[in-house]
C-alpha positions as CSV (number, residue, x, y, z in Angstrom):
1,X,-30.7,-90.7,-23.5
2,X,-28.2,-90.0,-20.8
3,X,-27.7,-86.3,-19.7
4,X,-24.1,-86.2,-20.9
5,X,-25.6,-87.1,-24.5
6,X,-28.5,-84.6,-24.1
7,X,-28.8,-81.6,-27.0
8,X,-27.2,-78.1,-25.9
9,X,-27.1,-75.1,-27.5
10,X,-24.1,-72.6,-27.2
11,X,-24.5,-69.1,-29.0
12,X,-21.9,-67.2,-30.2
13,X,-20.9,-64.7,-32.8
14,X,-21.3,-66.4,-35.9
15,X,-18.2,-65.1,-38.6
16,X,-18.1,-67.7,-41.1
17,X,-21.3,-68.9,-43.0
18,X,-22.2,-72.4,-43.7
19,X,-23.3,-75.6,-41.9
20,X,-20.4,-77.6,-40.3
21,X,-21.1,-81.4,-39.1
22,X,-18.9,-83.4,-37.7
23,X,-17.2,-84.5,-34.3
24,X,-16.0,-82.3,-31.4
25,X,-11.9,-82.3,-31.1
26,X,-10.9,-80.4,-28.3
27,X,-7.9,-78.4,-28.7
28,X,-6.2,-77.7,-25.4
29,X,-5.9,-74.8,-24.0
30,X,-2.5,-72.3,-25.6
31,X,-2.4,-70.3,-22.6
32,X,0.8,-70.6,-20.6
33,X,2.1,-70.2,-17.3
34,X,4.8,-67.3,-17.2
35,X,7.0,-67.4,-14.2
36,X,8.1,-64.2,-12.6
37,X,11.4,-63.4,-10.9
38,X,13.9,-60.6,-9.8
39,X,17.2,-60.4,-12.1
40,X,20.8,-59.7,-10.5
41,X,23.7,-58.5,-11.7
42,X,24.6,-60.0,-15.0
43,X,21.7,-62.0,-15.3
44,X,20.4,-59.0,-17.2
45,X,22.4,-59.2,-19.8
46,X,21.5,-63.0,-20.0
47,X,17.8,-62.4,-20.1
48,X,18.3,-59.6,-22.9
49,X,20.4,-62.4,-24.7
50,X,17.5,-64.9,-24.6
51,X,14.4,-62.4,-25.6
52,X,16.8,-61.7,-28.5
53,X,17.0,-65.5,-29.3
54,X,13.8,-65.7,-28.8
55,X,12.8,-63.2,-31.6
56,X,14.8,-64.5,-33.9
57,X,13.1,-68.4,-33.5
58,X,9.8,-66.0,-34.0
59,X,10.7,-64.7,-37.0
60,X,12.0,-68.0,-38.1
61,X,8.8,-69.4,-37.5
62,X,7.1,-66.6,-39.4
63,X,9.3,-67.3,-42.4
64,X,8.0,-70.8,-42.3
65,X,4.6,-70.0,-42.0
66,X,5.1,-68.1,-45.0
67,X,5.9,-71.0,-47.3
68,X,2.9,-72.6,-46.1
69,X,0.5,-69.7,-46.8
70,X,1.5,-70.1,-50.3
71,X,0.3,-73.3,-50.8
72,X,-3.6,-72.2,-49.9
73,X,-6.3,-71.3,-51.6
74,X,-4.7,-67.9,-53.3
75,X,-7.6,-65.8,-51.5
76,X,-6.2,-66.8,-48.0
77,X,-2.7,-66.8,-49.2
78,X,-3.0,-63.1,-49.8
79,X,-4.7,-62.6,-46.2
80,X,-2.1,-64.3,-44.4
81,X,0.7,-62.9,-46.5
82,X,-0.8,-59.4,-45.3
83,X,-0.7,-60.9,-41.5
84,X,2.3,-62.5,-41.3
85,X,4.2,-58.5,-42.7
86,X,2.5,-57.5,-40.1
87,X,4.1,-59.6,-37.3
88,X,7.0,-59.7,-39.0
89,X,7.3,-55.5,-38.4
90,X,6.3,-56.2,-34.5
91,X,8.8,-58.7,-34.0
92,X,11.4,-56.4,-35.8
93,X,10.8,-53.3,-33.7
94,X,7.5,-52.4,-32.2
95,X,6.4,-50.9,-28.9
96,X,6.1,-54.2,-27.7
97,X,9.7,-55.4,-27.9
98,X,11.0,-52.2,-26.8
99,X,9.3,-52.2,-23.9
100,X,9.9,-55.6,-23.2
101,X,13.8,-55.1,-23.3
102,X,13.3,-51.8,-21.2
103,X,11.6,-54.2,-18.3
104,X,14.1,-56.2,-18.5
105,X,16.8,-53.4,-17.5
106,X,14.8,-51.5,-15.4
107,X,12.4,-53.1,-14.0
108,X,15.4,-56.5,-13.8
109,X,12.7,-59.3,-14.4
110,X,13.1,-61.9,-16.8
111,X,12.0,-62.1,-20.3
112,X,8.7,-64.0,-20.4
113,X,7.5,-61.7,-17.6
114,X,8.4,-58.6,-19.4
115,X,7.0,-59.5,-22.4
116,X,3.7,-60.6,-20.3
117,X,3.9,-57.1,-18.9
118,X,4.4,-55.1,-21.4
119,X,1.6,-57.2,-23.4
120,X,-1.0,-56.4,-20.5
121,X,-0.4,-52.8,-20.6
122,X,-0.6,-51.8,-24.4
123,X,-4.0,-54.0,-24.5
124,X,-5.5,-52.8,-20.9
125,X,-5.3,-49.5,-23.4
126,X,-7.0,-50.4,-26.3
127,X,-9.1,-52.9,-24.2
128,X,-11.0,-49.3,-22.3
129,X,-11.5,-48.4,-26.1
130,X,-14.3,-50.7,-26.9
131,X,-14.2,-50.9,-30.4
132,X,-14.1,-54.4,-32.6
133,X,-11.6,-52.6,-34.6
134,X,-9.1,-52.1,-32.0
135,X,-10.0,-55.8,-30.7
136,X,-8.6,-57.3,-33.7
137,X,-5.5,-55.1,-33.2
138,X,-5.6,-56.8,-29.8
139,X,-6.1,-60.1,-31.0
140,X,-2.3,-59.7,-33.2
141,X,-0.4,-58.6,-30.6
142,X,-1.2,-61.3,-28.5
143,X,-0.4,-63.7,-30.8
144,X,3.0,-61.9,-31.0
145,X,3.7,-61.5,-27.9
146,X,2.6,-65.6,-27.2
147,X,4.8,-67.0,-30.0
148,X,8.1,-65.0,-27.9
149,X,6.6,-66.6,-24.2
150,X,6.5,-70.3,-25.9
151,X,9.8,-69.9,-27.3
152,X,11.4,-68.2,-24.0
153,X,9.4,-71.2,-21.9
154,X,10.2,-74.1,-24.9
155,X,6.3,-74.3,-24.8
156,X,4.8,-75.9,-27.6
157,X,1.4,-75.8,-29.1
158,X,-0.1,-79.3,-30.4
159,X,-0.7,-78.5,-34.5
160,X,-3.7,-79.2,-36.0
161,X,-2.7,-80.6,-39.3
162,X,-3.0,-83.8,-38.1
163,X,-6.7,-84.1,-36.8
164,X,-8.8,-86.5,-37.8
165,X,-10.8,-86.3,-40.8
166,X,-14.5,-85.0,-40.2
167,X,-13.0,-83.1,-36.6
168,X,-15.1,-79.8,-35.6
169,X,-12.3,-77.6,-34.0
170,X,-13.2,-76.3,-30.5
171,X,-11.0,-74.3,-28.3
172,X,-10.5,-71.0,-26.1
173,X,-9.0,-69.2,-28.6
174,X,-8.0,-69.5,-32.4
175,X,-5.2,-67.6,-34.3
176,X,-4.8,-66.8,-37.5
177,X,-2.0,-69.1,-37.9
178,X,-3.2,-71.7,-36.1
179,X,-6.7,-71.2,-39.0
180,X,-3.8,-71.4,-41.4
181,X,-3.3,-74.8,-40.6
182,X,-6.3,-76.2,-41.0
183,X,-7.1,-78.1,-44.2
184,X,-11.0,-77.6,-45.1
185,X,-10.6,-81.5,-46.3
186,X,-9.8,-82.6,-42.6
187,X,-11.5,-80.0,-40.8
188,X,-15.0,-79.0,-41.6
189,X,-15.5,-76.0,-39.1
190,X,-14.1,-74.4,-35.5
191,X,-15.8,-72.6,-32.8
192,X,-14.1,-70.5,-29.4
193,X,-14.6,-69.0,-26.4
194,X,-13.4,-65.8,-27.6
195,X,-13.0,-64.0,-30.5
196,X,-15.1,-61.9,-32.7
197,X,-16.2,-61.0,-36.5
198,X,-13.3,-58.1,-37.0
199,X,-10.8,-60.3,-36.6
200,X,-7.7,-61.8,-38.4
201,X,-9.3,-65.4,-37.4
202,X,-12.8,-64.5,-39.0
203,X,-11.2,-63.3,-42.1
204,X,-9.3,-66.2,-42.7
205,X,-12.3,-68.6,-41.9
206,X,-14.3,-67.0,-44.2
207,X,-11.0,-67.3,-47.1
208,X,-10.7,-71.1,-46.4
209,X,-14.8,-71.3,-46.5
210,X,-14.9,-73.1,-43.3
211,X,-18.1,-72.4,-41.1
212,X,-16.8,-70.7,-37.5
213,X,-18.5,-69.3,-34.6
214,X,-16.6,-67.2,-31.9
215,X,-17.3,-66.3,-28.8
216,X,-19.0,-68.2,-27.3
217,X,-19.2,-68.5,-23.5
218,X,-19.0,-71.8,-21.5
219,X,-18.4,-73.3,-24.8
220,X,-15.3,-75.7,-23.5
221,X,-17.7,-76.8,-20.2
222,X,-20.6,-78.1,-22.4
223,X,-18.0,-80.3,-24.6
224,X,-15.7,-83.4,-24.6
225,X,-13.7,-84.7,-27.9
226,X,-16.0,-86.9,-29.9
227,X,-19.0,-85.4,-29.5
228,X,-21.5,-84.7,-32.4
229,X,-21.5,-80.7,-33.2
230,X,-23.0,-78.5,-35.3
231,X,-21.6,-75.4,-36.3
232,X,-24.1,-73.0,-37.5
233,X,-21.5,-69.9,-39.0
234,X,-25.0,-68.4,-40.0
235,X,-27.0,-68.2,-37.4
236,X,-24.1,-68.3,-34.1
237,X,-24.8,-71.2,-32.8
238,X,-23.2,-74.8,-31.3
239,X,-25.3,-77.6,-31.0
240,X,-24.2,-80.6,-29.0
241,X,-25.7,-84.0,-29.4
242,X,-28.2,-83.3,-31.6
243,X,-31.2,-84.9,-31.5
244,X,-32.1,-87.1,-35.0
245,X,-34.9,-84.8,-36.3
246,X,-31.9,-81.8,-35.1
247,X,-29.4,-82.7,-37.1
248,X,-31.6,-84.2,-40.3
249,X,-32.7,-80.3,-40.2
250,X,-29.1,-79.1,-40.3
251,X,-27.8,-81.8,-42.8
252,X,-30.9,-80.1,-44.6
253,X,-29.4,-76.5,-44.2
254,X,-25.9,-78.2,-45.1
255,X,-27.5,-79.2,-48.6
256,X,-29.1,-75.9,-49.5
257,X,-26.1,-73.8,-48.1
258,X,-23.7,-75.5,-50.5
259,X,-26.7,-74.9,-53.7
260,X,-26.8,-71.2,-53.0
261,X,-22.9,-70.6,-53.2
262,X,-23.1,-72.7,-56.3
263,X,-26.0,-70.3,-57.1
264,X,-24.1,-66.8,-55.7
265,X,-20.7,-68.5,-57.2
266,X,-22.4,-68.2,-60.8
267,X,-23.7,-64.8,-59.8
268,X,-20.5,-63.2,-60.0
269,X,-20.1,-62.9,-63.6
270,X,-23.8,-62.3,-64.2
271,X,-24.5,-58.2,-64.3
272,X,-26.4,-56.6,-61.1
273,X,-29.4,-55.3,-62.8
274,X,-33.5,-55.6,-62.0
275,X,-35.9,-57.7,-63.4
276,X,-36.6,-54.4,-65.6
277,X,-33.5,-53.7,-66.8
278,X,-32.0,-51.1,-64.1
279,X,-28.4,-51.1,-63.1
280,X,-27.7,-51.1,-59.5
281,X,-23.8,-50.7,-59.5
282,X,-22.6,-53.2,-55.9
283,X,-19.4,-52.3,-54.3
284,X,-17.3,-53.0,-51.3
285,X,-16.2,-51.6,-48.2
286,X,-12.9,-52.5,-47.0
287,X,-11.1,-51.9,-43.7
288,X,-7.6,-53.7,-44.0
289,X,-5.6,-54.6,-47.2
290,X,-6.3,-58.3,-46.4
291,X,-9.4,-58.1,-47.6
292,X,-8.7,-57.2,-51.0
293,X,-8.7,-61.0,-52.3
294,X,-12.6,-61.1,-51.3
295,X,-13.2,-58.1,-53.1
296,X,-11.8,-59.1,-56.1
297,X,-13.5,-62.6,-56.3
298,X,-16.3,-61.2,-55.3
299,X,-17.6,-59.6,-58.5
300,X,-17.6,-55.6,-57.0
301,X,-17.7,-53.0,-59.5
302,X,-16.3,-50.6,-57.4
303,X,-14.5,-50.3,-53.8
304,X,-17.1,-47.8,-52.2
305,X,-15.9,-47.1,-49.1
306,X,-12.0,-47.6,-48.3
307,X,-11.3,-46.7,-44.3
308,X,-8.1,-45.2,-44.6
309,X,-7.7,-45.9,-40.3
310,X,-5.8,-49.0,-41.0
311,X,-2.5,-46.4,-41.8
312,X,-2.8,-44.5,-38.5
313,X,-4.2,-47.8,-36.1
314,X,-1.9,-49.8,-33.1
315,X,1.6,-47.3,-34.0
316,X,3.3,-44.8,-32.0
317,X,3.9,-42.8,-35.2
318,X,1.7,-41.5,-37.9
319,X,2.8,-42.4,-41.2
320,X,4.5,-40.3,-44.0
321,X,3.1,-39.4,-47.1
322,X,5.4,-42.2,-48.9
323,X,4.3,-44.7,-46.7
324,X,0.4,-43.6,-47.0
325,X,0.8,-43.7,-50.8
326,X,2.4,-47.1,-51.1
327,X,-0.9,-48.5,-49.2
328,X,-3.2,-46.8,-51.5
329,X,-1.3,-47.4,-54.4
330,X,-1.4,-51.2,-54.0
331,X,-5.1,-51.1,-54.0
332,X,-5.8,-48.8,-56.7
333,X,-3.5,-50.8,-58.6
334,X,-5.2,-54.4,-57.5
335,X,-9.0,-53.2,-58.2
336,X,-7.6,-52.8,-62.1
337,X,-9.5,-49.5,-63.4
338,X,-12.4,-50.1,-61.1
339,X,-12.9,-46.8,-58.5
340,X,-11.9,-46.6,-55.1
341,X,-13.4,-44.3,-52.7
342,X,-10.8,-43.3,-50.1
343,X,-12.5,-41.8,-46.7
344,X,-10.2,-39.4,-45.4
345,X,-9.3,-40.0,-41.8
346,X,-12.2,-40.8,-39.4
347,X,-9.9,-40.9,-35.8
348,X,-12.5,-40.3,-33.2
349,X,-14.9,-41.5,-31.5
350,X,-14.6,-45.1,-30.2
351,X,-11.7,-45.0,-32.8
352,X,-8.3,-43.6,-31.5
353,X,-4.8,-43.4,-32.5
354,X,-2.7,-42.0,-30.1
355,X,-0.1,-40.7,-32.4
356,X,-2.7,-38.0,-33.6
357,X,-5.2,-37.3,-30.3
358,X,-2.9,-37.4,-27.6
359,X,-2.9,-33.7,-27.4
360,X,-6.4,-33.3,-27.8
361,X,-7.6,-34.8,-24.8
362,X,-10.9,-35.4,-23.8
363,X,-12.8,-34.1,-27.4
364,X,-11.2,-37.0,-29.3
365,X,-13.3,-39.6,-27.5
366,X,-17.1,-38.0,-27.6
367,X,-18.7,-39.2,-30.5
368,X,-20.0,-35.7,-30.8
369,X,-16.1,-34.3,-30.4
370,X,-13.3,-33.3,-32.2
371,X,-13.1,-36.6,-35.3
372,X,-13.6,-36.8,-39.1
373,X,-13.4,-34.1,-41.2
374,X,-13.1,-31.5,-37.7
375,X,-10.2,-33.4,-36.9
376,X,-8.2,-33.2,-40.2
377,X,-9.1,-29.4,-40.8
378,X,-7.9,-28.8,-36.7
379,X,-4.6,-30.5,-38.0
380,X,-3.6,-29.4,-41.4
381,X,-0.6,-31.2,-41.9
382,X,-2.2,-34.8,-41.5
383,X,-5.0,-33.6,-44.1
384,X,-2.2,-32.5,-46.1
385,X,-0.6,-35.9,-46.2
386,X,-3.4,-37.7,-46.8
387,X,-4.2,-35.7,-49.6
388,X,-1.6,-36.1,-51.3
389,X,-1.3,-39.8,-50.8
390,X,-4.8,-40.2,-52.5
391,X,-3.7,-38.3,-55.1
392,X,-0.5,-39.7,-56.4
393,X,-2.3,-42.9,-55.8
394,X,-4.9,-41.6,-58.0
395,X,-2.5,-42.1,-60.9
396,X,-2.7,-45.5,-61.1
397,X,-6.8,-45.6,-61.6
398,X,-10.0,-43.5,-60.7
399,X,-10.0,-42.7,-56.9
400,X,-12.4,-40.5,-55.3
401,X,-12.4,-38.9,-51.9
402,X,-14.8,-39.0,-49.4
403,X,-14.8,-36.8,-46.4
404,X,-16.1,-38.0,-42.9
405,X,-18.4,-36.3,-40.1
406,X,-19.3,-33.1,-42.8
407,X,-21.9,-30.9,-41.0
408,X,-20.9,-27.6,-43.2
409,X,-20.2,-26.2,-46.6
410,X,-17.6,-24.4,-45.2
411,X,-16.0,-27.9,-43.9
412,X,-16.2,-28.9,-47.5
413,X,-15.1,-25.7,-49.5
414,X,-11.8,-25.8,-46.8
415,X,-10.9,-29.1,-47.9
416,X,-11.7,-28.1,-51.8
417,X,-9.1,-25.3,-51.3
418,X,-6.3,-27.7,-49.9
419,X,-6.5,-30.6,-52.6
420,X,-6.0,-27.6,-55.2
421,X,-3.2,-26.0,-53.4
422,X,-1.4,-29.6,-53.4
423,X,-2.0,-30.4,-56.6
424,X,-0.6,-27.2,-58.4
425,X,2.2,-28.0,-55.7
426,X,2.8,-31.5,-57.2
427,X,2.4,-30.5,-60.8
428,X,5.2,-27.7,-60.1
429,X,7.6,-30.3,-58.6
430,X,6.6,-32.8,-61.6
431,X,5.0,-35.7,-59.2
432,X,2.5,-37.1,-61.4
433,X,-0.9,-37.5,-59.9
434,X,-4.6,-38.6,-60.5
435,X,-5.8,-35.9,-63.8
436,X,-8.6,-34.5,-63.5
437,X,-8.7,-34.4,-60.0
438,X,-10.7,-37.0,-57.7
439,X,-14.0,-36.0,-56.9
440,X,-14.8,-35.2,-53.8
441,X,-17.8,-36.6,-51.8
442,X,-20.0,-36.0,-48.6
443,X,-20.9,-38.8,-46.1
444,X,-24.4,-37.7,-45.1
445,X,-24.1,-39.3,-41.7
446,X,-25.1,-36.4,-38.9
447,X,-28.4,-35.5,-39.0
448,X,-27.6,-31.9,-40.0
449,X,-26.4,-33.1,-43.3
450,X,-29.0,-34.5,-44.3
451,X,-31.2,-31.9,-43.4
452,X,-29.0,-29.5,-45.8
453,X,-28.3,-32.1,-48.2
454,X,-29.0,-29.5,-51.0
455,X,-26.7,-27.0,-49.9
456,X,-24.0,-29.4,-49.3
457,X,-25.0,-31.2,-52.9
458,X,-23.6,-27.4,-54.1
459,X,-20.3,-27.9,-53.0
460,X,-20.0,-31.9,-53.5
461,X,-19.2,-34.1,-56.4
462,X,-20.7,-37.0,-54.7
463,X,-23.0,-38.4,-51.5
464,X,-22.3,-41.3,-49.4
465,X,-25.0,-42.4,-46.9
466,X,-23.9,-44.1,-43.8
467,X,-26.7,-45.4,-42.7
468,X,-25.7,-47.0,-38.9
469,X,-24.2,-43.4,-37.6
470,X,-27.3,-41.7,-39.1
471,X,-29.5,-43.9,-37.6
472,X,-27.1,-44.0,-34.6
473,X,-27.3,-39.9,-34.2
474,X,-31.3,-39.4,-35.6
475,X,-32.3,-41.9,-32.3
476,X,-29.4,-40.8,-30.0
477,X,-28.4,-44.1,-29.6
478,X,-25.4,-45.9,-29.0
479,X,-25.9,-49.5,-30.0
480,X,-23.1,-51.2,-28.3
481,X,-25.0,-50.0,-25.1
482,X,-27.3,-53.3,-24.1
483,X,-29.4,-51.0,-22.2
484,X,-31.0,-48.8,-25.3
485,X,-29.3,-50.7,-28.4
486,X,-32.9,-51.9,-28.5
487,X,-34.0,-48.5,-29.6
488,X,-31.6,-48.5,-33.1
489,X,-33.7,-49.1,-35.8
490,X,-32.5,-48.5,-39.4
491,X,-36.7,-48.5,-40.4
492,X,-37.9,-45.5,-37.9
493,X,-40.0,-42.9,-39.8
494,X,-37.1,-40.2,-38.9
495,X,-33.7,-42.0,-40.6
496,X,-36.0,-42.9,-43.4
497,X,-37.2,-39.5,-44.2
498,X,-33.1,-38.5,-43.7
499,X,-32.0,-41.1,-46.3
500,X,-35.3,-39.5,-48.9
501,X,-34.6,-36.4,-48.5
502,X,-30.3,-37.0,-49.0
503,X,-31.1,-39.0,-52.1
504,X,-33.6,-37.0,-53.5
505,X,-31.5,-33.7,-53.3
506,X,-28.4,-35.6,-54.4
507,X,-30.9,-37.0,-57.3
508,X,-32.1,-32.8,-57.9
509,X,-28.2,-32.0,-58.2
510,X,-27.6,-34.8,-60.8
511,X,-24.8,-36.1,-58.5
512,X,-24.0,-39.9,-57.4
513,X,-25.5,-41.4,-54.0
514,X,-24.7,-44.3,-52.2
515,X,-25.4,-46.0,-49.1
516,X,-22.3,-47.8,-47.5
517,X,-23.5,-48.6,-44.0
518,X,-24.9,-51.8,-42.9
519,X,-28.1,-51.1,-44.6
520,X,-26.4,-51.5,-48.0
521,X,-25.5,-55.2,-47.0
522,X,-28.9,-56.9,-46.0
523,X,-31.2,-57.7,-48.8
524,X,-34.1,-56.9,-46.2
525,X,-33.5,-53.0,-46.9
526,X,-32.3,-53.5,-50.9
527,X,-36.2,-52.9,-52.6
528,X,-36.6,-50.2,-50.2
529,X,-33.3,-48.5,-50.5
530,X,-33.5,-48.7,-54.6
531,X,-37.6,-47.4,-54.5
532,X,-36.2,-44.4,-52.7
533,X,-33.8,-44.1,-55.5
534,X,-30.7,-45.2,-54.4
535,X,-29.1,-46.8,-57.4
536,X,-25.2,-47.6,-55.7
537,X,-24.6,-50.0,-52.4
538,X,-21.5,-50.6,-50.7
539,X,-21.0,-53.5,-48.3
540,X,-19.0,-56.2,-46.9
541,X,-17.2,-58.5,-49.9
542,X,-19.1,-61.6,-48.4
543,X,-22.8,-59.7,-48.5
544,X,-21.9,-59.0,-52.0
545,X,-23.5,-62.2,-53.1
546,X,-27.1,-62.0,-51.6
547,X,-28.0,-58.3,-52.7
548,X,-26.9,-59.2,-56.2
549,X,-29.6,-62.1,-56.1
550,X,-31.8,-59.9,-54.5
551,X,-31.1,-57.1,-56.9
552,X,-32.2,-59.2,-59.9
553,X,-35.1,-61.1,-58.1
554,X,-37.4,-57.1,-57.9
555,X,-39.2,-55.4,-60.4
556,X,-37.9,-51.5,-59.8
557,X,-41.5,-50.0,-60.3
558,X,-43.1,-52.5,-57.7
559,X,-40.0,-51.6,-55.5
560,X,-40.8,-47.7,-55.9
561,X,-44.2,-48.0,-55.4
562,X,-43.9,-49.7,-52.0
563,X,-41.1,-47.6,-51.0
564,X,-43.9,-44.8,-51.3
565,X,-46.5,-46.7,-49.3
566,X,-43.9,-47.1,-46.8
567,X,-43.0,-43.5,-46.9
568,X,-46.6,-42.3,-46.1
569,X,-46.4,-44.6,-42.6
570,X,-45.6,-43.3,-39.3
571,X,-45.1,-46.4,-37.7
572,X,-41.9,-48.5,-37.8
573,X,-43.7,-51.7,-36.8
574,X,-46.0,-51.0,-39.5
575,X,-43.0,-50.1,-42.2
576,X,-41.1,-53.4,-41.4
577,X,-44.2,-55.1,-42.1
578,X,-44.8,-53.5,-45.3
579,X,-41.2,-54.3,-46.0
580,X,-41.3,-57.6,-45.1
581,X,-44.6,-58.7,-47.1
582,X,-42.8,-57.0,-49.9
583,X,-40.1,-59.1,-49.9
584,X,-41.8,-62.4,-49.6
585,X,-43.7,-61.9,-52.2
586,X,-40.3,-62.9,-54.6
C-alpha cells in the first residue's frame, strides 16, 4: 500500500445521518479574488449602475432557483422555498446593500469591494457573538453577498448537477443552493471544511436524506478526486482509503442504517406508547419556519417548544405585530389542530438582536443579565407585541405560551396581567383571537425555579424543563468553553434532583411537564426521564424517530423502579452506569 492510498480519518461535525460510500469529487474552491480600487468622478455613478445590475442578475438567479426547488422532494422544497424569501428580502433592501451603495459614494471604491466590505463588517459582529444561531445567519449573508461579487466579477461556479454518478462531494464550503443541486441518485453524500449543524446547508442535507459532515479541518489536504470516502453523518467522520475489513464494516453500517429508517419510517403512524400501555405524547422543537416540513413528516403530536428569536434575528428593525402574527399564524395553521408552544422572546445571552439591546449595554450579554422574561417585562411594548401576535394566532388552533428565564411568581403574575389587558383590548376592537385564552407555562431552567417549583406551579398552567441551561446554571458551566465543558453533565446528582423535584410539584399541582432540552432528544435519558414521571418530550424533528422506538421498547414500572435506584446514588459515574445497564437490557 503506498502512503498516498493509506486510510485517514478526518472528523468533523456530523449533520446528516447515514453511511455514504462512494468516490471523492473535489469541488474547487467558490472563493474569489475581489480587486480593490479608488473611484473618480463619474465613475461613481458607473459602479452604482453595475452593483444595481448586479442585483438584479441575483435576483434573476434566485427566481430560477425557485423553479428548481419545486421539483424536490416536497420536504426540501419547502426549506428552500423559506431560504430563497429570505435572500430574496436581502437582495431587495437589507443592511447589506445599503451599505454597499453608501461605500460606494463615500468611501468611492468599486462595487465588489464595497460589497466585500460591508460583508466583513456585519459578520465580524455576529462572528464576536459565538452562537450557532447567529452562524447560520452568517452563513446566508455570505452567500448573498458572494452571488453579487460573481456577477460584478462574471465569476462562475462549476454546478454540480453534472457529477458522476456514485461522487462523494468535498469542498470548503457548501450552500444551500449549491445542496439544492444535488440529486441524491448522483450524489450519495458531501463533506466541508466549514460549516456547522444550525445551518441552512445541514437542514437541507438532512431534507434530501443525504449523509454530510461539516467542518472538518484539513479536510481538502488529505484528498484528491477519485479517492474512496466514507462519509459517516452519524458519527463525524471522513475516512480515506479505507482499508477492506474498513469499509466491509461501513458497507455493514450502510445496510442496517437504511433497515432502521425503514423501521423509524413505519414508526411514524404507529402511537408513542410503552410496552404497558402509557402514553408518552413526543413533540418538536423548532427554531426557523423551514423546519416545519420535518415536523410534519415526522409524526409529532405537538410543537413543544417554538423559539420565537427567528422574528427579531440578523434586522435592524424589530417587527410589528402584523408581521409577528403572519409568522405564527403560518405555523399554527400548518401543525392542523395540533398545539404549538410559543416561547416568548429569549434575546440575551449569547443571543442578541441589536434592534432591541442596543440601549441596554453590557446586561444584555451576561447570561446572568438582563434576557428572557426580565427583558420583555424591562420593555413592555415588545411583550405587548408579542402577545398579541400569539394570540390572534391562537385563532387558528391551540397555542400556548411559554415564558423564558422565570425566577419569580411575580415575573409570572406581571405577564398574567398583560395578556388579560390585551385580550379585553382585542375583544373591544372585535380582532378575533385564541378563546379561552392560551395557557401560560414556566420554563424551569434557573436553578431557583426549580427549587420553588411549587410556588411557581400556583401561578402556572404549564412546566417546561430545559434541561441544557439547568444543567448549564446547577454546574456553573458554560459548555462552549473547551476548558470546563468537561464538567456539564445532564446525569449529576444536583440537575437530577432539579428535574424530580420540578416534575414532582408540577405532578402535585395536576399541571402538564415537559422536558424540551437536549435531554428530551437522546433515547439514553428517555427510561430515566419517564421513571421520574415525565410523560411529554420535545426535541429536534429528526430525534423524533429513535425516542419513539425507545418509548415502546420499556416497560414503565421497570423504568420507575430504576429511576428510583438511580435517585438514591450520589455518584454520576455510578448513575450513568445504572442507566446504561438499564438500557441494554432491551
Amino acid at each position: 500500500m503506498t502512503p498516498a492510498s493509506k486510510e485517514m480519518i478526518i472528523r468533523g461535525l456530523g449533520v446528516s445521518p447515514g453511511i455514504a460510500i462512494g468516490e471523492v469529487h473535489v469541488r474547487e474552491s467558490g472563493s474569489i479574488a475581489v480587486p480593490e480600487y479608488a473611484l473618480k468622478g463619474a465613475q461613481v455613478a458607473k459602479e452604482t449602475h453595475r452593483l444595481d445590475q448586479a442585483l438584479k442578475t441575483a435576483q434573476r438567479q434566485i427566481a430560477l432557483l425557485k423553479v428548481k426547488a419545486a421539483t424536490m422532494p416536497s420536504s426540501a422544497a419547502e426549506e428552500m422555498g423559506f431560504l430563497l424569501e429570505a435572500y430574496e428580502q436581502m437582495l431587495n433592501d437589507s443592511r447589506l446593500v445599503r451599505g454597499a451603495f453608501r461605500r460606494i459614494v463615500d468611501d468611492k471604491i468599486n462595487a465588489e469591494a464595497a460589497v466585500q466590505a460591508e460583508t466583513n463588517e456585519i459578520t465580524a459582529g455576529f462572528a464576536a457573538l459565538d452562537d450557532s444561531y447567529i452562524a447560520a445567519r452568517i452563513d446566508d449573508i455570505r452567500e448573498v453577498a458572494n452571488r453579487l461579487i460573481r456577477s460584478l466579477t462574471k465569476s462562475h461556479v462549476k454546478p454540480l448537477n453534472t457529477v458522476p454518478k456514485g461522487s462523494i462531494i468535498i469542498s470548503e464550503d457548501m450552500t444551500p443552493a449549491d445542496t439544492a443541486q444535488l440529486d441524491p441518485k448522483q450524489v450519495f453524500g458531501f463533506a466541508t471544511v466549514l460549516g456547522g449543524a444550525q445551518g441552512h446547508t445541514a437542514i437541507m442535507a438532512r431534507a434530501l436524506g443525504l449523509p454530510a459532515v461539516l467542518g472538518a479541518p484539513g479536510l481538502l489536504g488529505a484528498v484528491k478526486s477519485g479517492d474512496k470516502v466514507v462519509v459517516d453523518g452519524d458519527q463525524g467522520r471522513i475516512v480515506i482509503n479505507p482499508k477492506p475489513s474498513t469499509l466491509a464494516a461501513f458497507e455493514a453500517k450502510q445496510t442496517e442504517h437504511r433497515r432502521r429508517l425503514g423501521r423509524l419510517a413505519r414508526l411514524r403512524r404507529q402511537p408513542s406508547v410503552t410496552r404497558d400501555g402509557t402514553e408518552i405524547a413526543l413533540g418538536c422543537n423548532v427554531e426557523l419556519p423551514i423546519e416545519m416540513p420535518g415536523v410534519l413528516t415526522s409524526g409529532a403530536s405537538s410543537i413543544g417548544l417554538l423559539r420565537s428569536e427567528f422574528m427579531f434575528m440578523n434586522r435592524e428593525d424589530i417587527p410589528g405585530i402584523e408581521e409577528q402574527y403572519k409568522g405564527l399564524r403560518d405555523i399554527v395553521k400548518a401543525m392542523d389542530g395540533r398545539t404549538v408552544t410559543v416561547r416568548t422572546l429569549d434575546i440575551g445571552g449569547e443571543k442578541l438582536a441589536q434592534s432591541i439591546t442596543k440601549d441596554i449595554g453590557d446586561s444584555a450579554q451576561s447570561a446572568l443579565g438582563l434576557r428572557g422574561i426580565r427583558l420583555s417585562l424591562k420593555k413592555p411594548e415588545l411583550l405587548e407585541d408579542q402577545l398579541t401576535a400569539i394570540l390572534r394566532a391562537g385563532a387558528h388552533g391551540p397555542v400556548r405560551i411559554l415564558l423564558p428565564m422565570v425566577s419569580t411568581q411575580q415575573e409570572v403574575r406581571k405577564t398574567r396581567d398583560v395578556l388579560k389587558k390585551l385580550a379585553a383590548k382585542l375583544k373591544r376592537k372585535k380582532v378575533t383571537i385564541a378563546d379561552p385564552l392560551p395557557p401560560v407555562g414556566v420554563m424551569i431552567e434557573v436553578p431557583s425555579a426549580a427549587l420553588t417549583a411549587d410556588a411557581l406551579a400556583s401561578v402556572s398552567d404549564f412546566f417546561a424543563i430545559g434541561s441544557d441551561d439547568l444543567t448549564m446554571y446547577t454546574m456553573a458551566v458554560d459548555r462552549t468553553d473547551e476548558q470546563v465543558a468537561e464538567l456539564y453533565n445532564p446525569l449529576h446528582p444536583s440537575v437530577l434532583r432539579l428535574i424530580q423535584f420540578t416534575t414532582e410539584a408540577a405532578l402535585r399541582a395536576r399541571i402538564p411537564i415537559s422536558v424540551c432540552g437536549e435531554m428530551a432528544g437522546d433515547p439514553r435519558f428517555t427510561a430515566l426521564l419517564m421513571g421520574l414521571g415525565i410523560r411529554e418530550l420535545s426535541m429536534s424533528a429528526h430525534a423524533l424517530g429513535p425516542v419513539k422506538q425507545r418509548v415502546r421498547e420499556i416497560d414503565l414500572a421497570a423504568a420507575q423502579n430504576r429511576a428510583t435506584v438511580i435517585m438514591a446514588q450520589t455518584d454520576s459515574g455510578r448513575i450513568a452506569m445504572l442507566l446504561d445497564d438499564f438500557n441494554s437490557l432491551v
